[in-house]
GUVEXTOR-927270 format. One record per residue: residue number from 1; residue in one letter; x, y, z of N, C-alpha, C in turn. Coordinates in pm, 1 decimal, decimal comma. Atoms other than C-alpha are relative to their C-alpha. Layout:
@nr = NUM; rest = A; n.u = X; n.v = Y; n.w = Z; ca.u = X; ca.v = Y; ca.w = Z; c.u = X; c.v = Y; c.w = Z $
...
***
This chain:
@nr = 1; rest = X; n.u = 81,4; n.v = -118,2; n.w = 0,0; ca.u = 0,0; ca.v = 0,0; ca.w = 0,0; c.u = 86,9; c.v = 126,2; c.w = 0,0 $
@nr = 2; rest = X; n.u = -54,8; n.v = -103,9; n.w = -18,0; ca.u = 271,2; ca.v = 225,3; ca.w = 60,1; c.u = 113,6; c.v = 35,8; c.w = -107,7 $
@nr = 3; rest = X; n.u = -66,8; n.v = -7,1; n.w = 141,9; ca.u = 457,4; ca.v = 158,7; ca.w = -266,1; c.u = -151,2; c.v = 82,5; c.w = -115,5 $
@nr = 4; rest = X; n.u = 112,1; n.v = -40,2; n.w = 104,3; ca.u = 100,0; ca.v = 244,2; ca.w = -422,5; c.u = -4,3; c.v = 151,4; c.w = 25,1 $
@nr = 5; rest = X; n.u = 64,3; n.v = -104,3; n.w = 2,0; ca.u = 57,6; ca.v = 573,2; ca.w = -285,8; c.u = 118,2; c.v = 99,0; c.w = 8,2 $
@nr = 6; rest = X; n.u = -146,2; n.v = -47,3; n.w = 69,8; ca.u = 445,9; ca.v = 656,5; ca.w = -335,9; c.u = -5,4; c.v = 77,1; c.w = -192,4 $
@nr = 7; rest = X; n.u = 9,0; n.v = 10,9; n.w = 156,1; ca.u = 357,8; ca.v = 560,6; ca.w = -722,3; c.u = -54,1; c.v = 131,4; c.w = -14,0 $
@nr = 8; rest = X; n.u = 155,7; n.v = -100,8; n.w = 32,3; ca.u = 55,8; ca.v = 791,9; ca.w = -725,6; c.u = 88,1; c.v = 168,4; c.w = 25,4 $
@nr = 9; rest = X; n.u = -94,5; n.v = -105,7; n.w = -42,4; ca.u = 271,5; ca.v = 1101,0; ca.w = -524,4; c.u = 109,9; c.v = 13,1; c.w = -138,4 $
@nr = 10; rest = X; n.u = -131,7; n.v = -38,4; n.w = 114,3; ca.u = 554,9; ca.v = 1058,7; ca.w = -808,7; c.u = -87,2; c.v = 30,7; c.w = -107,5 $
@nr = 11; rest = X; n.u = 71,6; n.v = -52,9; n.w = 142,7; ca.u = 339,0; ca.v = 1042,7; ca.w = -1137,8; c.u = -133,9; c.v = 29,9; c.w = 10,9 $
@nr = 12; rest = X; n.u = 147,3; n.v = -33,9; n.w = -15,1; ca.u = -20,7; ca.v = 1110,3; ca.w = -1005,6; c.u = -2,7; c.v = 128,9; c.w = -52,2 $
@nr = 13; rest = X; n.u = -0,3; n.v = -135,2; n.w = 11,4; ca.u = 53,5; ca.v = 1509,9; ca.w = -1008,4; c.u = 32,0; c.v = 36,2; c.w = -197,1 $
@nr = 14; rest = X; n.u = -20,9; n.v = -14,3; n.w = 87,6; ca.u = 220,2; ca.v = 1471,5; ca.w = -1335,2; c.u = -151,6; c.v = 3,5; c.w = -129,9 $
@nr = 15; rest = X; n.u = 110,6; n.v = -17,9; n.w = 60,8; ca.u = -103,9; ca.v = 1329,3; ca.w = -1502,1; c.u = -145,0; c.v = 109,5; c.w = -11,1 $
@nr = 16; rest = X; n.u = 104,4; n.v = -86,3; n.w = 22,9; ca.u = -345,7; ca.v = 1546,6; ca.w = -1329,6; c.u = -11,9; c.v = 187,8; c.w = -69,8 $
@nr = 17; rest = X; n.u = -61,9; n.v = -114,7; n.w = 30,8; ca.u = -151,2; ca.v = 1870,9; ca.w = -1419,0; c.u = -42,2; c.v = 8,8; c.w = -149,6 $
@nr = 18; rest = X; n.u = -2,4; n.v = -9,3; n.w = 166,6; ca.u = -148,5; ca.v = 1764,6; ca.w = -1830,4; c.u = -139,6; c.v = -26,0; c.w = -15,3 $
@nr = 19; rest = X; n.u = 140,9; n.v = -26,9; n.w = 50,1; ca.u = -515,3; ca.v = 1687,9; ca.w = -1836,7; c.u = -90,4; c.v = 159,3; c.w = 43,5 $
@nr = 20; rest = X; n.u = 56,4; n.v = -171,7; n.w = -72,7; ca.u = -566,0; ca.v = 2044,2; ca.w = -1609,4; c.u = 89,7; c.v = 75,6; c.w = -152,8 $
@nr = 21; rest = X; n.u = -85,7; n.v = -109,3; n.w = 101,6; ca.u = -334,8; ca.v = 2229,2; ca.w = -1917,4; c.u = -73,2; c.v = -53,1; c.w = -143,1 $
@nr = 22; rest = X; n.u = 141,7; n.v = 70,2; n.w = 193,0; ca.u = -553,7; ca.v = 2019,1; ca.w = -2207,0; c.u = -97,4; c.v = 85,8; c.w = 6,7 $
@nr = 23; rest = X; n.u = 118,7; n.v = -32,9; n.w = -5,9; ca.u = -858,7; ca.v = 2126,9; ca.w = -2070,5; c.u = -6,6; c.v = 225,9; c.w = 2,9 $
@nr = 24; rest = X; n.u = -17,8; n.v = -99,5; n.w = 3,4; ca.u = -715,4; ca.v = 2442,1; ca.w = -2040,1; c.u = 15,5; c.v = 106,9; c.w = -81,2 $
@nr = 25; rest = X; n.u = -2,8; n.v = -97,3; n.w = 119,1; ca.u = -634,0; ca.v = 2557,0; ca.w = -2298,2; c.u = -103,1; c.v = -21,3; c.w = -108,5 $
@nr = 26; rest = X; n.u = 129,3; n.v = 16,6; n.w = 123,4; ca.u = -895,9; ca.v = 2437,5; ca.w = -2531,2; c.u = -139,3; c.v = 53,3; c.w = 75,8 $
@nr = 27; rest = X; n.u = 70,0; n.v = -49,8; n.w = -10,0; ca.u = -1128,3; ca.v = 2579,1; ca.w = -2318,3; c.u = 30,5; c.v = 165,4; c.w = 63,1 $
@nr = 28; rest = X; n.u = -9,3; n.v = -163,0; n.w = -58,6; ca.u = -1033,7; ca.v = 2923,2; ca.w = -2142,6; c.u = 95,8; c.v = 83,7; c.w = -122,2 $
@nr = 29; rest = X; n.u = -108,0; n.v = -111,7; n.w = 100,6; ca.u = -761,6; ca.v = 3009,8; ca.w = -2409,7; c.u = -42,8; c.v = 19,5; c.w = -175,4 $
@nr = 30; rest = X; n.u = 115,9; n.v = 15,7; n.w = 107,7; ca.u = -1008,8; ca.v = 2910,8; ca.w = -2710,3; c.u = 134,9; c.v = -82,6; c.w = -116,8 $
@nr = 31; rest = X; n.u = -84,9; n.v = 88,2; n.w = 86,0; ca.u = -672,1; ca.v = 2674,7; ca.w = -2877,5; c.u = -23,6; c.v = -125,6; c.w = -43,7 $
@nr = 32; rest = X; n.u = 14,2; n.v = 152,7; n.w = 15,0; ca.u = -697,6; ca.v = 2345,9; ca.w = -3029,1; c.u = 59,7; c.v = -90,4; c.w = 88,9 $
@nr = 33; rest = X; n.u = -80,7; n.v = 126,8; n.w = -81,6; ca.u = -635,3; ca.v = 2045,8; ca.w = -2866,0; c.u = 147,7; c.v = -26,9; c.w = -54,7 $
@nr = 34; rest = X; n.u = -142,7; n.v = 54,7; n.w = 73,1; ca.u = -352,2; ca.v = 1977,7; ca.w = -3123,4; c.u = 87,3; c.v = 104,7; c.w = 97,8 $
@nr = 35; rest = X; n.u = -131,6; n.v = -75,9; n.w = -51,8; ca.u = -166,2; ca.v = 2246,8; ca.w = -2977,7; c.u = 36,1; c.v = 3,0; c.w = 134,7 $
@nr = 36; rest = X; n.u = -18,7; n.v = 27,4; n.w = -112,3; ca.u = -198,5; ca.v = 2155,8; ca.w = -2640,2; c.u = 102,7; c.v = -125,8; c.w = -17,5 $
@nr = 37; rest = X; n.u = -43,2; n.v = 107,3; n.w = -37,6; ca.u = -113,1; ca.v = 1791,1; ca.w = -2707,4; c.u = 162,2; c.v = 15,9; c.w = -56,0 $
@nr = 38; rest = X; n.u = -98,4; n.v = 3,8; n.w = 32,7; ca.u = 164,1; ca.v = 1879,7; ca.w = -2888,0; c.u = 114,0; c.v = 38,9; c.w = 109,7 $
@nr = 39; rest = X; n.u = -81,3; n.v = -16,3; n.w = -92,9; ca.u = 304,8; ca.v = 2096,8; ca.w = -2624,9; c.u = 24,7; c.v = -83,1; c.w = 88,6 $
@nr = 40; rest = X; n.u = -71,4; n.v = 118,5; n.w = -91,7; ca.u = 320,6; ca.v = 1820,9; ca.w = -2391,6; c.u = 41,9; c.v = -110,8; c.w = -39,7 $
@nr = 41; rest = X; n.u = -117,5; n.v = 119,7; n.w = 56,1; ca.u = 484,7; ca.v = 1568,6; ca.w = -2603,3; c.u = 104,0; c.v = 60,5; c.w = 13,4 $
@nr = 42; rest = X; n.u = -116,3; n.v = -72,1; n.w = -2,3; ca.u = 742,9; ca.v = 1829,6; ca.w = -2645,1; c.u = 65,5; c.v = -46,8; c.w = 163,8 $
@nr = 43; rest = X; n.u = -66,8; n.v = -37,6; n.w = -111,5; ca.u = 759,0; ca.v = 1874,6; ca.w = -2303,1; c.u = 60,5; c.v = -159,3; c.w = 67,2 $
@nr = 44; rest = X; n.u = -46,3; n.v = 92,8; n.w = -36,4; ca.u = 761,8; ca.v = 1515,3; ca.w = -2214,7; c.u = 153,1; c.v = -85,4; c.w = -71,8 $
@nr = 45; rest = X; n.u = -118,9; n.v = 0,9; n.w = 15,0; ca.u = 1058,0; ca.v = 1473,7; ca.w = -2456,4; c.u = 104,1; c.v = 74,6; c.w = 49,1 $
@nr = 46; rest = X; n.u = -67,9; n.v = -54,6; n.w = -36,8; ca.u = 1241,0; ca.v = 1696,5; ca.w = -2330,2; c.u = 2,1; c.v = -49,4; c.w = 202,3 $
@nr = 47; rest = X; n.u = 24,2; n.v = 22,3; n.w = -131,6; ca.u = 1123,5; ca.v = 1536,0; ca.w = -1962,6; c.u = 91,6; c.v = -115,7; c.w = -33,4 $
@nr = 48; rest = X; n.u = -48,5; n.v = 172,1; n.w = -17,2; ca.u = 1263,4; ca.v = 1181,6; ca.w = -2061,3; c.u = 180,4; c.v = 67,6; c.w = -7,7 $
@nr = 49; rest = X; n.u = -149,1; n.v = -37,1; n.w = 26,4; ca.u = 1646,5; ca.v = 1370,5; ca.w = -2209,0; c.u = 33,3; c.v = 69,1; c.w = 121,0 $
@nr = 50; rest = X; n.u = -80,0; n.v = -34,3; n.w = -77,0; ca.u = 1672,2; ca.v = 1550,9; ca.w = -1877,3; c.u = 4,5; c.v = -126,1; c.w = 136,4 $
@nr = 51; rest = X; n.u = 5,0; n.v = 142,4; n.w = -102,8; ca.u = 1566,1; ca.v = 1243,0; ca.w = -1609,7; c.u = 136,1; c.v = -27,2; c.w = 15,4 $
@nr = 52; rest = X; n.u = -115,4; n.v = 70,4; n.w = -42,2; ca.u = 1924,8; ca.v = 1109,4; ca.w = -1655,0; c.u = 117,3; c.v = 113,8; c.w = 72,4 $
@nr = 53; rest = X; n.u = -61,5; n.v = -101,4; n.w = -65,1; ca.u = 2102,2; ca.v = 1442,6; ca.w = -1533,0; c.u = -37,2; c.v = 55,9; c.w = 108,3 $
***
């Protein structure tokens, strides 16, 4: 149980953050989804090349 709610603490925030910045922008900033999703692929490439540093 305490490995589960470790898991959740490490990548839980991560997920709820990128569906809060989806919803966000396609609705308050009036942008497409594409350009949301894109920005967070970006960002998640650029998340995986710094992890090892």
């Amino acid at each position: 149980m305490i490995a589960v709610g470790a898991r959740f603490a490490e990548g839980g925030n991560y997920y709820i953050f990128t569906v809060f910045i989806l919803t966000y922008l396609s609705e308050q900033l009036d942008l497409s989804r594409q350009v949301g999703l894109t920005g967070v692929m970006a960002a998640a490439a650029v998340d995986i090349a710094v992890i090892p540093l």
